[in-house]
C-alpha positions as CSV (number, residue, x, y, z in Angstrom):
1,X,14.0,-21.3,3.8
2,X,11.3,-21.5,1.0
3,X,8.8,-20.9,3.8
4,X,10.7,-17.7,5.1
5,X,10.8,-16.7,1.2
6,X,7.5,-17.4,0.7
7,X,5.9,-15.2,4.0
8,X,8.3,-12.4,3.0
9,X,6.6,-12.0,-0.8
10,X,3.2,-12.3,0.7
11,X,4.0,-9.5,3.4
12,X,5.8,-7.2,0.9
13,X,3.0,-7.7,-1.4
14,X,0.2,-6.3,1.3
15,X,2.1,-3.3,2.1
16,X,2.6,-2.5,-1.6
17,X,-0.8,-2.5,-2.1
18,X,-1.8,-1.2,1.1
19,X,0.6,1.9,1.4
20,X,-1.0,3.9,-1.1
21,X,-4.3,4.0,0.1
22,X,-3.2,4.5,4.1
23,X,-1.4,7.5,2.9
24,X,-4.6,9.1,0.8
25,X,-6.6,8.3,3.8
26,X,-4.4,10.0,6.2
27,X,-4.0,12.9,4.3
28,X,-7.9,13.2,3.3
29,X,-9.3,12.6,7.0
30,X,-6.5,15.3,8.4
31,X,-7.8,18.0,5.9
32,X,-11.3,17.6,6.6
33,X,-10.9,17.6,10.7
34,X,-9.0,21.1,10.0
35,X,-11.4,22.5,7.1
36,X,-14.5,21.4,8.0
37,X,-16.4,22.8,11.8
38,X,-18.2,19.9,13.1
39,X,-19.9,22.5,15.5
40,X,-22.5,23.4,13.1
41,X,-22.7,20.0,12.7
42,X,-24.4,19.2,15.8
43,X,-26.9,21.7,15.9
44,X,-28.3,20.0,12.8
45,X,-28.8,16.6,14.1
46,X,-32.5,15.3,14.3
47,X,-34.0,15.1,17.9
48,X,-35.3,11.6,17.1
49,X,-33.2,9.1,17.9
50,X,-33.3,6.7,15.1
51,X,-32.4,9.2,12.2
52,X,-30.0,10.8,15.1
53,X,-28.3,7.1,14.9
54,X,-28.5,6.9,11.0
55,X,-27.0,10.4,10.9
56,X,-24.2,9.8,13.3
57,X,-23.5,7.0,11.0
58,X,-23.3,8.0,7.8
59,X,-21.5,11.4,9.5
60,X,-18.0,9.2,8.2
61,X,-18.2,10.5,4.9
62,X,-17.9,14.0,6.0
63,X,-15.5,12.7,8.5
64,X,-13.3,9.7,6.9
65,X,-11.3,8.6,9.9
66,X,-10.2,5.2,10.6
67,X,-10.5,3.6,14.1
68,X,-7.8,5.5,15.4
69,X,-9.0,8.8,15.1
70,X,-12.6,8.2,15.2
71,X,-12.8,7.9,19.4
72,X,-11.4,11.5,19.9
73,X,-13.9,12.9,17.5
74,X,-16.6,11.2,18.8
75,X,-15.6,12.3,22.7
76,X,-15.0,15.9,21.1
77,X,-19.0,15.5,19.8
78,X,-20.2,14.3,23.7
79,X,-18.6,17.4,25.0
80,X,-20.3,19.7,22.5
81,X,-23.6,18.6,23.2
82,X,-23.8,15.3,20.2
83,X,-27.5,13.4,21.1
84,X,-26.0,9.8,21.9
85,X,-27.2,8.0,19.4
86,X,-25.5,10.6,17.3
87,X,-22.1,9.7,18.7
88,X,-22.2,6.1,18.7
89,X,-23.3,5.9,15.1
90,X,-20.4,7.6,14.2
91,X,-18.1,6.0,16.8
92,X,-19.0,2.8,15.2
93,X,-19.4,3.5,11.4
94,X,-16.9,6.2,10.8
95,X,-14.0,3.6,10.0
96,X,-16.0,1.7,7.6
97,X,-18.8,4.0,6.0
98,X,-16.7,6.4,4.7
99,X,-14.9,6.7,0.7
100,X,-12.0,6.1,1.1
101,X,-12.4,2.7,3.1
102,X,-15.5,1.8,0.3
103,X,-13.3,2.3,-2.7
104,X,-10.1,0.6,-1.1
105,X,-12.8,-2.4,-0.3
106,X,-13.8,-2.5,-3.9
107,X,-10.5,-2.1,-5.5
108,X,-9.3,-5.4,-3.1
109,X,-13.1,-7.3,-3.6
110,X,-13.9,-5.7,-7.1
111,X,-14.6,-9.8,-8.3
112,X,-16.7,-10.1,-5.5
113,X,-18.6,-6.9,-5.4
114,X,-21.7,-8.6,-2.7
115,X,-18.3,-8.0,0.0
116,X,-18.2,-4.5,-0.4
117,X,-21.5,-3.6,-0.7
118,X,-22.9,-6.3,2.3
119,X,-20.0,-4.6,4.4
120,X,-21.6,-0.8,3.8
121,X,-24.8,-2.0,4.9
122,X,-24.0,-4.3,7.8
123,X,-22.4,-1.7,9.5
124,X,-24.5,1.2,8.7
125,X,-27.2,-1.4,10.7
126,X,-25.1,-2.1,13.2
127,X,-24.2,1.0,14.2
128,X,-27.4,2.4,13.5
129,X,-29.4,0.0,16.0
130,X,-26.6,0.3,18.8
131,X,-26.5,3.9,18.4
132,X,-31.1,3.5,19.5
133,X,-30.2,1.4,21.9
134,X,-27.9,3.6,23.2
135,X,-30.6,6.6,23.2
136,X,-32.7,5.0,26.2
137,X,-29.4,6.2,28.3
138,X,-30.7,10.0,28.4
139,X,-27.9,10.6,31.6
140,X,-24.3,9.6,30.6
141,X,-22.6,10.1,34.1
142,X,-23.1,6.1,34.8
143,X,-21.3,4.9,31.4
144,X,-18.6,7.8,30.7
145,X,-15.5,8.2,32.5
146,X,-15.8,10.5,35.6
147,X,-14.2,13.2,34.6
148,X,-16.1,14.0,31.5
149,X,-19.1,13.1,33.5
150,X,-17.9,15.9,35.6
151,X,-17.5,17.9,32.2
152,X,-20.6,17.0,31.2
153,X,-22.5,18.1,34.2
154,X,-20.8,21.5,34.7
155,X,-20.5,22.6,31.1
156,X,-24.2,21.9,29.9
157,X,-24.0,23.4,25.9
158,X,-25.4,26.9,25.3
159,X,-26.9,27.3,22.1
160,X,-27.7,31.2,23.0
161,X,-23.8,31.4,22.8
162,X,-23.0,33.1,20.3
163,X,-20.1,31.5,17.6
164,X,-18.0,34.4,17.6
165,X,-17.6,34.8,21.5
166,X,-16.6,30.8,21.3
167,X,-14.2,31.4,18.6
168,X,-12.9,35.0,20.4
169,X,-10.4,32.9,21.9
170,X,-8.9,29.5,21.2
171,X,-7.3,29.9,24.4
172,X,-10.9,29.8,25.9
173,X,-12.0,27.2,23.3
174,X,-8.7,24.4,24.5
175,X,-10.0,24.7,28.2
176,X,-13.1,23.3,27.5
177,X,-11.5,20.3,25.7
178,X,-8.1,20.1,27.0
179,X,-9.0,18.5,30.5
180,X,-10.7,15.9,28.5
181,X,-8.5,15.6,25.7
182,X,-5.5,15.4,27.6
183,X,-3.5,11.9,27.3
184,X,-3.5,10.7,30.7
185,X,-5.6,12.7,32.7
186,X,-8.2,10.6,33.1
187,X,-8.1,7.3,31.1
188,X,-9.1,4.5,33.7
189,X,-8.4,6.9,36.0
190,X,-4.9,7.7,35.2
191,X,-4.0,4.1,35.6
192,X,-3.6,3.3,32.1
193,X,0.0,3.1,31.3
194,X,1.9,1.5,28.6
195,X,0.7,0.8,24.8
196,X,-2.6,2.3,25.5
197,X,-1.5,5.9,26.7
198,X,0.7,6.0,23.7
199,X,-2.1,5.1,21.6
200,X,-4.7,7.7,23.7
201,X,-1.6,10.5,23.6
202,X,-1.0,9.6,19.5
203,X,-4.8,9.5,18.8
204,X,-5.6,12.5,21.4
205,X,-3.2,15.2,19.4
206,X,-3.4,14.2,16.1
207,X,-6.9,15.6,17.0
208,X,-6.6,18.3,19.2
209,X,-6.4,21.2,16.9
210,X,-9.6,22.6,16.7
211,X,-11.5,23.6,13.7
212,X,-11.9,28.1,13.7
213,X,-12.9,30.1,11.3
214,X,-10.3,32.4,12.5
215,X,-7.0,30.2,11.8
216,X,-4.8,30.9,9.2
217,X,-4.7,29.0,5.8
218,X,-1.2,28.0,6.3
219,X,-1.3,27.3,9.9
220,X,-4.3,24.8,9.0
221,X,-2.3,23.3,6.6
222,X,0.6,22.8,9.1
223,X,-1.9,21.4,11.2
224,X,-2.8,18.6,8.4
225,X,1.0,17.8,7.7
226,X,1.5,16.9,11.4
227,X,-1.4,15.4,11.8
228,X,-0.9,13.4,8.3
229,X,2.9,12.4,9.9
230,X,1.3,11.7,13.4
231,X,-1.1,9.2,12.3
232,X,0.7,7.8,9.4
233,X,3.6,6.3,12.1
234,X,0.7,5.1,13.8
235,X,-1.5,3.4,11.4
236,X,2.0,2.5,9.6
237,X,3.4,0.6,12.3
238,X,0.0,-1.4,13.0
239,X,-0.1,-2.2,8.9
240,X,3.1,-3.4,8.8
241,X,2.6,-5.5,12.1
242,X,-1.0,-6.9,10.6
243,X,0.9,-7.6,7.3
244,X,3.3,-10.0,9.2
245,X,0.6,-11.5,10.9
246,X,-1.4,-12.6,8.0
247,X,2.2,-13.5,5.7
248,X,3.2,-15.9,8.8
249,X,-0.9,-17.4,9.3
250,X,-0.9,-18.0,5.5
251,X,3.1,-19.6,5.8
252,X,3.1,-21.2,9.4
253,X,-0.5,-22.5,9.9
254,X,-1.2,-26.1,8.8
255,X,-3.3,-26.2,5.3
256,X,-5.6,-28.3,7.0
257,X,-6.1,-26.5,9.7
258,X,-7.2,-22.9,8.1
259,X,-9.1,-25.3,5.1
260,X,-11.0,-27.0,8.4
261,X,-12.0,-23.7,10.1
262,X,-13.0,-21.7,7.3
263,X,-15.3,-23.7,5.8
264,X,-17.6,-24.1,8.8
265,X,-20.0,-21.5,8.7
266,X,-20.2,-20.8,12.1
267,X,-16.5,-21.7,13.4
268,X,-15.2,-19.8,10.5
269,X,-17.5,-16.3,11.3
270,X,-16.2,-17.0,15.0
271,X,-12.3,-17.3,13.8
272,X,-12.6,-14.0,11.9
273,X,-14.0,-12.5,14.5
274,X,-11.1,-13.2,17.4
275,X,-8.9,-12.4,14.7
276,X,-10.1,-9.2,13.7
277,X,-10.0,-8.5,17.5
278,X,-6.2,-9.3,18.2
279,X,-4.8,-8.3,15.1
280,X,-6.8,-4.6,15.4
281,X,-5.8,-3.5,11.7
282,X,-6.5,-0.2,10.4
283,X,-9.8,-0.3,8.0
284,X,-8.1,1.7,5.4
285,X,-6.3,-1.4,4.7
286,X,-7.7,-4.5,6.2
287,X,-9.2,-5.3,3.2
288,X,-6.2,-6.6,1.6
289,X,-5.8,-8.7,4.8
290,X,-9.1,-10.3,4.6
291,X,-8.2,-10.9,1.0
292,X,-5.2,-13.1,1.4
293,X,-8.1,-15.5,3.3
294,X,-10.6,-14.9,0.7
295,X,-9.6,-18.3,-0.7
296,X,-9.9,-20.1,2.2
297,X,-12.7,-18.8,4.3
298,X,-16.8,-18.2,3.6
299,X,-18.5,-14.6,2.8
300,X,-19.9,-14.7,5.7
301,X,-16.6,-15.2,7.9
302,X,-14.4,-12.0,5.6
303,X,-17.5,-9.9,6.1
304,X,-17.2,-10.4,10.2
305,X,-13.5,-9.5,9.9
306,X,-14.3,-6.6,7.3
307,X,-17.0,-5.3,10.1
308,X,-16.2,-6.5,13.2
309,X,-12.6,-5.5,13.8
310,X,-13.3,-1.3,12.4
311,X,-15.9,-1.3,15.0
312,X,-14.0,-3.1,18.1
313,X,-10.8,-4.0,18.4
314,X,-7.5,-4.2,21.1
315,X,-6.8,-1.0,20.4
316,X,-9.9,0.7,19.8
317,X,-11.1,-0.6,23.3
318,X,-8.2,0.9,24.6
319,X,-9.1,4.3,23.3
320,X,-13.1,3.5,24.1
321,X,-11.9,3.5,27.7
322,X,-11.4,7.1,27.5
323,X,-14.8,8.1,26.6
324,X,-16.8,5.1,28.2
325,X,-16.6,2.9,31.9
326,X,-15.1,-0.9,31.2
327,X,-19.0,-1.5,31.4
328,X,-20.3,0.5,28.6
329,X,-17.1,-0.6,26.6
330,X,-18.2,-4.6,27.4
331,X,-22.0,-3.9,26.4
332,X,-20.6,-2.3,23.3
333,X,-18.4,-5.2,22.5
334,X,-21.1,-7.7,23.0
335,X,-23.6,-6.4,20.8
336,X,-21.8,-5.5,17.7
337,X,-20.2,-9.0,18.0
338,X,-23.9,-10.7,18.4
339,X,-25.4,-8.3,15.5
340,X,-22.1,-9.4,13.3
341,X,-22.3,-12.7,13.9
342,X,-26.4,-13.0,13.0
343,X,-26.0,-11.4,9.7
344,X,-23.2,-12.9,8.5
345,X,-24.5,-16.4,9.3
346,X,-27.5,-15.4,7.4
347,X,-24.9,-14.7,4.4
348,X,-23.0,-18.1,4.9
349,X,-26.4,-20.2,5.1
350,X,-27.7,-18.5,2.4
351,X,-24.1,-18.2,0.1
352,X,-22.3,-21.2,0.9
């Protein structure tokens, strides 16, 4: 009974501090996908692919969404004519280089200010150098799904288009998108079912809408309120499921046991690491989760949670699989984890 008692204060005690800053985040990512064209965006992005990389990911503070919303936005940059680089960057840094996920890092880390500004750095590299590596792919048909290969191949970008024919008709504007964007259509070739469709379908219209200079104030701002309510049932029910997880590790697991694998400074950067994997928080609060182990575990290990699990998770390789082939996704997986691993070692031999 004490134990029960004891995992229920330690859950209610991450939401409290957690809810606050999911809703701001919601609410500040939804208004700038509706205010802000991303269009013009793109025709700005450096031809070489290094600062193309850099670009695409620093492009989340422009663009503050969390893992969940951060896969359609990088598809919807593919189909308008993003360099790779460009989209990977952002694909991978969005959910952590971005303010709101930097101040709710510091407000949970604020004694130990080398987390939050190690995390900012490790996965603006990250991302940065998988984002070049990326760039010696110049044809995406072999790694992207075939149907947006398809896309891709039969809807080349125009730049002598002008803006206002594209924005003549939003009608016009959804058929371009919509046979990608559509939930289902072609995600593992329509074979995904289950948890992953409702996550593609959630994550797919909370960012369907398309930014137009042409759209009504209000109608934008219904567009933000849905949005805000789409992904806040989303990202809500994953906090709340993450918050159990880590009130039951902290009650259930053997003191020993966490005490003998977070102290090792490679078995604890490898534990994090699974974990930040299976549990697949949302990086607008998985700060306070990594905090409840800050006690127990090394730098090194809370930084591979803290950068590790935004960038690739259960659920964000779920959504991956409707931009990339299971291929692509693997690669992807195995070089951020490799690239997480080596710096954060060099933070626990260095730290501990």
């Amino acid at each position: 009974m004490n134990q029960l008692s004891n995992g229920y204060t330690i859950f209610l005690s991450l939401l409290v501090e957690a809810i606050p800053f999911l809703l701001i985040g919601v609410l500040f990512s939804s208004m700038l996908l509706f205010f802000v064209d991303e269009r013009a965006l793109v025709e700005k992005v450096p031809k070489n692919p290094m600062l193309a990389a850099i670009c695409g990911s620093l492009l989340g503070f422009l663009f503050p969404v969390c893992e969940c919303g951060n896969v359609p936005v990088a598809r919807r940059l593919i189909t308008q004519g993003a360099p790779t680089p460009f989209a990977i960057g952002f694909l991978l840094a969005a959910p952590t280089i971005n303010p709101i996920v930097i101040w709710v890092t510091w407000v949970a880390f604020r004694d130990q200010p080398e987390i939050v500004v190690l995390r900012v750095v490790f996965s603006l590299f990250i991302a940065t150098i998988i984002g070049y590596v990326f760039s010696f792919q110049k044809d995406l048909s072999p790694i992207v799904q075939p149907t947006l290969a398809r896309y891709l191949k039969f809807n080349q970008p125009q730049k002598a288009k002008s803006q206002a024919l594209l924005e003549d008709s939003e009608l016009e504007q959804k058929a371009a998108v919509s046979s990608i964007l559509k939930p289902g259509t072609y995600l593992l070739g329509g074979k995904l079912g289950g948890q992953a469709v409702r996550m593609e379908t959630a994550a797919t219209e909370a960012t369907l809408p398309a930014y137009s200079s042409r759209k009504p104030f209000w109608d934008k701002m219904r567009l933000v309120i849905e949005n805000s309510i789409q992904e806040l049932r989303e990202l809500g029910a994953v906090l709340i499921l993450g918050s159990a997880i880590a009130a039951a590790i902290q009650v259930l697991a053997p003191r020993e046991l966490i005490l003998s694998l977070g102290v090792g400074p490679i078995v604890s950067i490898l534990t994090m690491l699974v974990l930040a994997t299976v549990v697949s928080i949302c990086s607008t609060v998985d700060s306070f989760f990594a905090l409840s182990f800050a006690s127990s575990f090394t730098s090194g290990s809370l930084l591979a949670f803290l950068v590790f699990g935004p960038m690739i998770d259960l659920k964000g390789i779920g959504l991956m699989l409707s931009i990339f082939k299971p291929k692509a996704v693997v690669y992807l997986f195995v070089l951020a984890a490799q690239l997480t691993f080596l710096f954060c070692l060099i933070v626990n031999l260095h730290f501990i």
